[in-house]
Biotite code that builds the C-alpha atoms (Angstrom):
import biotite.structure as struc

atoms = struc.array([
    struc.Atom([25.696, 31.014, -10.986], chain_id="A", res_id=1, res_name="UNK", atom_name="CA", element="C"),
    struc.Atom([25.761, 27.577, -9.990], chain_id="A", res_id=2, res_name="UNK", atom_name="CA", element="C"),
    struc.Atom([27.803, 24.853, -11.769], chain_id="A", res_id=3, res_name="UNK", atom_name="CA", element="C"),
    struc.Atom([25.534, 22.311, -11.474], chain_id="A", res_id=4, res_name="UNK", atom_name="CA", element="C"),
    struc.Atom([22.971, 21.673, -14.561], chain_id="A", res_id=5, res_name="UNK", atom_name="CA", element="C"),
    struc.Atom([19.145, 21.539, -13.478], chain_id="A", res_id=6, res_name="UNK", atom_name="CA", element="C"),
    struc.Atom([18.271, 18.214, -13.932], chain_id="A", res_id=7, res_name="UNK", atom_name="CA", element="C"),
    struc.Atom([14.268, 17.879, -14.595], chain_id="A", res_id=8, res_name="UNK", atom_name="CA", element="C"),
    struc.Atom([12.197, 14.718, -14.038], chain_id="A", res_id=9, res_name="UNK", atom_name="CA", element="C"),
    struc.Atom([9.526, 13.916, -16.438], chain_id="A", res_id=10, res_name="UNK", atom_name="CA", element="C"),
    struc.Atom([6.275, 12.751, -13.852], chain_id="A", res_id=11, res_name="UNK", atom_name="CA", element="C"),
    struc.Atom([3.570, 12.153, -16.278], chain_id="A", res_id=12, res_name="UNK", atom_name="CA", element="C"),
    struc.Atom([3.290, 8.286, -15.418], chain_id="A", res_id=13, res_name="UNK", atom_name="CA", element="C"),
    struc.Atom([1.624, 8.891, -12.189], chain_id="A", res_id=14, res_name="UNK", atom_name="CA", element="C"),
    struc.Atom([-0.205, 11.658, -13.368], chain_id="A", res_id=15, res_name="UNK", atom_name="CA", element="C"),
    struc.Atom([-1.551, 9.403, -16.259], chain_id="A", res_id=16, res_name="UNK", atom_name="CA", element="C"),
    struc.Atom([-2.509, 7.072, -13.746], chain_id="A", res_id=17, res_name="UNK", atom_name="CA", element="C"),
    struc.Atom([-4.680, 8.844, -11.543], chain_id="A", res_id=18, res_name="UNK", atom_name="CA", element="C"),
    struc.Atom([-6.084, 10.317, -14.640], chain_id="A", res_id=19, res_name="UNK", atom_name="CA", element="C"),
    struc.Atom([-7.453, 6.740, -15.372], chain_id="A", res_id=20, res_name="UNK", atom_name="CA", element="C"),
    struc.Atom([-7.923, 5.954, -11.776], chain_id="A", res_id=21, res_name="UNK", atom_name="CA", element="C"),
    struc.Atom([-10.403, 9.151, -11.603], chain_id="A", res_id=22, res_name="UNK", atom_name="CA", element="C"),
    struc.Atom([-12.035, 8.318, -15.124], chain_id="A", res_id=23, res_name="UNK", atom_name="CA", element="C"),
    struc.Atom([-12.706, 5.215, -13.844], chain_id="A", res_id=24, res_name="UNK", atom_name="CA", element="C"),
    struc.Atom([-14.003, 5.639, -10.513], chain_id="A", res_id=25, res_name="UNK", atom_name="CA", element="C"),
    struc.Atom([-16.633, 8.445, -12.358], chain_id="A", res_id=26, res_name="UNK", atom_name="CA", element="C"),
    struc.Atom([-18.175, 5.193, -14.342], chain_id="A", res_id=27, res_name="UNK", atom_name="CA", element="C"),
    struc.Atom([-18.485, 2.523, -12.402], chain_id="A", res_id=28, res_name="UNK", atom_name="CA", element="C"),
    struc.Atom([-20.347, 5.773, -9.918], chain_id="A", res_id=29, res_name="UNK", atom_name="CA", element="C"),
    struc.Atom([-22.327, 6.125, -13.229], chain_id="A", res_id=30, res_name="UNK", atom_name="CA", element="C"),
    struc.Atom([-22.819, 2.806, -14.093], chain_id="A", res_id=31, res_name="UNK", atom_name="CA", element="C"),
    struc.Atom([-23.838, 1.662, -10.887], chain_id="A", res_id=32, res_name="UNK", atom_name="CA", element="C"),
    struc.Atom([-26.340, 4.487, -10.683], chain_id="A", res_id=33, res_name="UNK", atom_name="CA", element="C"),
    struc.Atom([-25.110, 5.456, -7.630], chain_id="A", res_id=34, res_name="UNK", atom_name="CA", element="C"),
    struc.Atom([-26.752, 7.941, -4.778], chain_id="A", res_id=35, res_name="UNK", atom_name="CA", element="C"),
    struc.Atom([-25.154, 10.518, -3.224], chain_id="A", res_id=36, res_name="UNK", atom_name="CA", element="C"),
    struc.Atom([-25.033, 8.763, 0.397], chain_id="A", res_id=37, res_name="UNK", atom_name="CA", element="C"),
    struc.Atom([-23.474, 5.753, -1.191], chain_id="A", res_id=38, res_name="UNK", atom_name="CA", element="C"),
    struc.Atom([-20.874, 7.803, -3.042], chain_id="A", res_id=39, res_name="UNK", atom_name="CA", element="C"),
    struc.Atom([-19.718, 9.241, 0.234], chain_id="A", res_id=40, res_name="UNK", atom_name="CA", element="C"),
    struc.Atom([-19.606, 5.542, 2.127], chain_id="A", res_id=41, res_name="UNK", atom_name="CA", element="C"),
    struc.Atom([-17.756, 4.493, -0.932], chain_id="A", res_id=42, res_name="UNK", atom_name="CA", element="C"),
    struc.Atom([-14.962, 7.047, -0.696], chain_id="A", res_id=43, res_name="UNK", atom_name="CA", element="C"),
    struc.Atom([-14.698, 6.369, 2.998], chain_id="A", res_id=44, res_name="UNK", atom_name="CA", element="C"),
    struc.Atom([-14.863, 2.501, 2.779], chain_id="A", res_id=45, res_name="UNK", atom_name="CA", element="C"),
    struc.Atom([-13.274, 1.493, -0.138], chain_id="A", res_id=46, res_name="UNK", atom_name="CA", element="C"),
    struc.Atom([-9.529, 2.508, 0.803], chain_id="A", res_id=47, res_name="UNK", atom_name="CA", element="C"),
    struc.Atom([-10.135, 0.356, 3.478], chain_id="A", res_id=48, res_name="UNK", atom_name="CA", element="C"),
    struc.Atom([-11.076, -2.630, 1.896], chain_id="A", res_id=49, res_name="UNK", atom_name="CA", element="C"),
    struc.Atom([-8.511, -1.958, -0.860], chain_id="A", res_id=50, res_name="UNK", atom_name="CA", element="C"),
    struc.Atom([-6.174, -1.828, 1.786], chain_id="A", res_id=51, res_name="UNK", atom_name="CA", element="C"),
    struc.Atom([-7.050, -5.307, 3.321], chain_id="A", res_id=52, res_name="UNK", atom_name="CA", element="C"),
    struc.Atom([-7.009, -6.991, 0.062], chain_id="A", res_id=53, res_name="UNK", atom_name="CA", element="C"),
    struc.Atom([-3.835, -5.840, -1.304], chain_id="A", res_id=54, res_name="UNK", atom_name="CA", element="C"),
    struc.Atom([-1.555, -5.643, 1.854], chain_id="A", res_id=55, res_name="UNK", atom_name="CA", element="C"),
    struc.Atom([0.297, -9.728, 2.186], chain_id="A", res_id=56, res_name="UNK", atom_name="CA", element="C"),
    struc.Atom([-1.191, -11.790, 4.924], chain_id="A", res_id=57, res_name="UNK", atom_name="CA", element="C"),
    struc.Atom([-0.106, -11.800, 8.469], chain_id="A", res_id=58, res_name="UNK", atom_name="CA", element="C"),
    struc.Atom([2.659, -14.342, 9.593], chain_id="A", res_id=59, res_name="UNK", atom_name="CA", element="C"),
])
């Protein structure tokens, strides 16, 4: 046997997050009254977008 403890990490933040990430992605698709071609070009195009707005301007 080892003499090192087992440390364990508690991860449920992230977990929590996506939770309420997903939740909320599922309403505004139901609120919006999406179709199922526009679902798709959402998932592919919104990262992308998200990505350009959050990442800090170029120098």
């Amino acid at each position: 046997m080892s003499d090192n403890p087992k440390y364990w990490r508690d991860h449920s933040g992230s977990s929590i997050a996506g939770a309420i990430w997903f939740i909320g992605w599922l309403f505004t698709i139901g609120y919006v009254k999406l179709v199922w071609w526009q679902i798709i070009v959402g998932i592919v195009v919104w990262p992308y977008f998200l990505g350009t707005a959050l990442c800090p301007p170029a120098i």
